[in-house]
N, C-alpha and C positions, 0 to 999 in steps of 0.2 A: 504494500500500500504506500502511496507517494504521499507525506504529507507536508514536505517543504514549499512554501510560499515565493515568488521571485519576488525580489528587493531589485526595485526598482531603477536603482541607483547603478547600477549591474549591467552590463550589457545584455542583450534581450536572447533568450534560449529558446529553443523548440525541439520538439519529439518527431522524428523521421520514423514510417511505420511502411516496411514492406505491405503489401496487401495479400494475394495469395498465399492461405495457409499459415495466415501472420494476424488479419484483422478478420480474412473470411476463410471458410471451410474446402473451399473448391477455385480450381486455375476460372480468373474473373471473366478471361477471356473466352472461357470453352464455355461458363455455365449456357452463354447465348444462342447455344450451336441451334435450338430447339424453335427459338424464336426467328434466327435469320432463315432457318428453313419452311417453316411459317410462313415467311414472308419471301419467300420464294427467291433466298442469295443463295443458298444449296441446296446439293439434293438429296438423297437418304444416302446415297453410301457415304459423302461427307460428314453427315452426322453421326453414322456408325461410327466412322474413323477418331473424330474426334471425342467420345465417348469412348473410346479405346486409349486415346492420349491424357484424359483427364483419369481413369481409372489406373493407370502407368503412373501420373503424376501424383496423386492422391498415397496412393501403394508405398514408393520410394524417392519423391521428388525428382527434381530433376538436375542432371549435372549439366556440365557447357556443351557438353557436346550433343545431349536430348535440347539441352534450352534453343541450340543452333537447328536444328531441325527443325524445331517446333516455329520458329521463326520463318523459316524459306517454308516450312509449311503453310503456316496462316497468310503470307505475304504474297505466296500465288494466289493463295483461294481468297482472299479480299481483290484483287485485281479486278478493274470495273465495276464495284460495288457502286452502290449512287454514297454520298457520304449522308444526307440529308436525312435519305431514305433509315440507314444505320444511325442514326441518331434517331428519330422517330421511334423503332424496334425495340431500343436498350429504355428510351423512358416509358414506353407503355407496357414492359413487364420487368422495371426495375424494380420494384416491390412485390412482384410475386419471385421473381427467382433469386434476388440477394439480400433480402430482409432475412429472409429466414435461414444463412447461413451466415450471418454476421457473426460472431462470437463474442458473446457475451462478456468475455473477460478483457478479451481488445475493447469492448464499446466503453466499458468502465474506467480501464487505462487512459484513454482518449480523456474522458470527462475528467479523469482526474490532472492530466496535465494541462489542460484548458484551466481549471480549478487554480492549479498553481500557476497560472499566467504564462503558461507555453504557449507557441504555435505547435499548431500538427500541419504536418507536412505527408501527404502519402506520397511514394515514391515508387514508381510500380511499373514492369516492363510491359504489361497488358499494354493497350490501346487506347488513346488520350478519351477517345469517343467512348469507349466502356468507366474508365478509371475516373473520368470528370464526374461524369453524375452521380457514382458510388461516394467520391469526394464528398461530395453535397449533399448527402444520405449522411454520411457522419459523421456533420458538421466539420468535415478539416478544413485547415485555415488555406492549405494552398495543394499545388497536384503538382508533380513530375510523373511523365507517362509518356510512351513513345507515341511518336507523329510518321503517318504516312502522307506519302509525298500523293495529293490531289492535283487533278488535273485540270485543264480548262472547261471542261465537261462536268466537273462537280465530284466525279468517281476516283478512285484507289487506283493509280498508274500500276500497285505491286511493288512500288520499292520503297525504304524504308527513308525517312528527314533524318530523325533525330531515335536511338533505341536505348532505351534505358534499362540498361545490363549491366552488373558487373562494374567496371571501373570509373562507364560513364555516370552511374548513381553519384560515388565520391565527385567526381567533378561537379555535377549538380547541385549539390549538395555545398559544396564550397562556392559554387558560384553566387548561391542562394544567400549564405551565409554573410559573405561580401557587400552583398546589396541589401539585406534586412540587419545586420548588424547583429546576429548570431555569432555567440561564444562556446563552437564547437567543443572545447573544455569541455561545458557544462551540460552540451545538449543533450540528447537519449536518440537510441536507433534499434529499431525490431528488424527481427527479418528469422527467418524458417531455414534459409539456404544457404549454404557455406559460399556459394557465385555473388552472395551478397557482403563478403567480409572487406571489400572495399569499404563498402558504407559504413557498415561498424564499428570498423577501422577510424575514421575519420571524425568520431564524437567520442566524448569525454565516461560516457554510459552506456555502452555495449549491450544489447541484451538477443539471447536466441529463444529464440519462439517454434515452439512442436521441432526442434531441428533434427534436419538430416544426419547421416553418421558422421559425416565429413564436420559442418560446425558444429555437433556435438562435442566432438574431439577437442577442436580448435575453442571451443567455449570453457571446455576443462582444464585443458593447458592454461588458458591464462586468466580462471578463475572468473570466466565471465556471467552473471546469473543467467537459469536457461528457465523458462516458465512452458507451462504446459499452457495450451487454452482446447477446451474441449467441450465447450456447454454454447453452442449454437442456439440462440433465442432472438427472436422475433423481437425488434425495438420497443414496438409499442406494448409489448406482454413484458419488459423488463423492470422490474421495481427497486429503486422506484427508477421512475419513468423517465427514460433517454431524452432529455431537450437536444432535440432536431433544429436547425435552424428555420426560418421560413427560406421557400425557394423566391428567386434564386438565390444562394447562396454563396456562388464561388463566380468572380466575374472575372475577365481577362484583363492582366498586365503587361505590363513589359517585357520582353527577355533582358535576361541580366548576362551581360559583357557581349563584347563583339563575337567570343569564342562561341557561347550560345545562341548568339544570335544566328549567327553562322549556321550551327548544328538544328535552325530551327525547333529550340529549346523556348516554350511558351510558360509561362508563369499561371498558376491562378491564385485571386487571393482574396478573401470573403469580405463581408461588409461588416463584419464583430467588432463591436469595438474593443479596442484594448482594454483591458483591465486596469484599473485604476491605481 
């Protein structure tokens, strides 16, 4: 339980929170597979497949070389998607298919670093179009998530802007910091997967969440806490009761430095006011 207060006088902290198997139960990006087929972007054997990759991922996470797959995977079969249309899909069944595997001990974590005057920051390789509005389901203060590169047409070219994996998280993460005036020192960082020990790496409060064998390991060696979350509940059944913001919630910023800018790295960051 966090029960430290930020003092004010301090430079200003925030909690960086993998998403995947870190805040929610299932890869963010697969739970969709049911809905874009629905909506007629795939067709059944895609969704078999990717029901194959989420039950692989769920089973024993995933390492770089599943993560690199699972990417040139979803990167062809998004290819001419409409993006609009993808965005429509994810808000009219974002509260049936990821309300209910939010986990309850990530949704209290959150409240409680908002409580002590953090930002929450999720940070998540999924897809800015799935990962924004889950954002704003959780109240976080801002979103890192990879961007595909759109066309003049409106649709998914298939190749990747900007992916947030691995090293690039840390970069983000510092680029973030730079521009909100975060004291990595002081900050905190979840994550499930050892492909996330960049990020970890680069805040002052390490913590692994459900982890794989690999940051299991890497958690014990350097004495880092590892938390279990296993009680998947519905926000609004949570007692007492998850303060949600109103929507919208998370509007769009600036990129922070040329380097992001570059890498088409987009900011989001909500209308809460700072804590006083």
């Amino acid at each position: 339980m966090l029960r430290s207060v930020e003092n004010h006088s301090l430079p200003r902290t925030a909690a960086f929170f993998d998403l995947d198997k870190t805040v929610i139960a299932k890869s963010s990006a697969l739970t969709f597979s049911k809905s874009f087929y629905q909506g007629g972007l795939i067709n059944r054997r895609a969704v078999l497949r990717t029901a194959y990759i989420q039950f692989v991922f769920l089973v024993g996470g995933a390492d770089h070389e599943q993560m690199e797959r699972m990417r040139a995977y979803l990167s062809a079969l998004c290819r001419g998607w409409n993006v609009q249309q993808v965005k429509e899909l994810v808000a009219e069944t974002l509260h049936e298919l990821i309300d209910p595997i939010i986990y309850d001990e990530a949704a209290s974590l959150i409240e409680e670093h908002h409580a002590a005057g953090r930002d929450v920051v999720i940070v998540s390789t999924s897809g800015a179009e799935v990962v924004e509005p889950i954002g704003e389901l959780l109240g976080a203060d801002r979103v890192v998530a990879t961007r595909m590169v759109v066309g003049e047409d409106g649709c998914y070219t298939g190749e990747v802007e900007y992916y947030a994996y691995g090293p690039t998280k840390a970069d983000a993460i510092r680029e973030l910091a730079a521009s909100e005036g975060y004291d990595l020192a002081r900050c905190y960082a979840y994550s499930d997967s050892a492909t996330d020990l960049p990020m970890l790496e680069s805040v002052g409060n390490p913590c692994a969440v459900n982890p794989d064998r690999a940051l299991r390991r890497e958690a014990v060696a350097r004495d880092w806490p590892v938390l279990v979350f296993n009680r998947p509940v519905r926000l609004k059944q949570r007692l007492p009761g998850f303060r949600m913001p109103p929507r919208p919630a998370l509007m769009a910023a600036a990129a922070v430095g040329a380097a992001a800018a570059t890498a088409g790295l987009v900011w989001y960051t909500s209308k809460r006011r700072r804590p006083a």
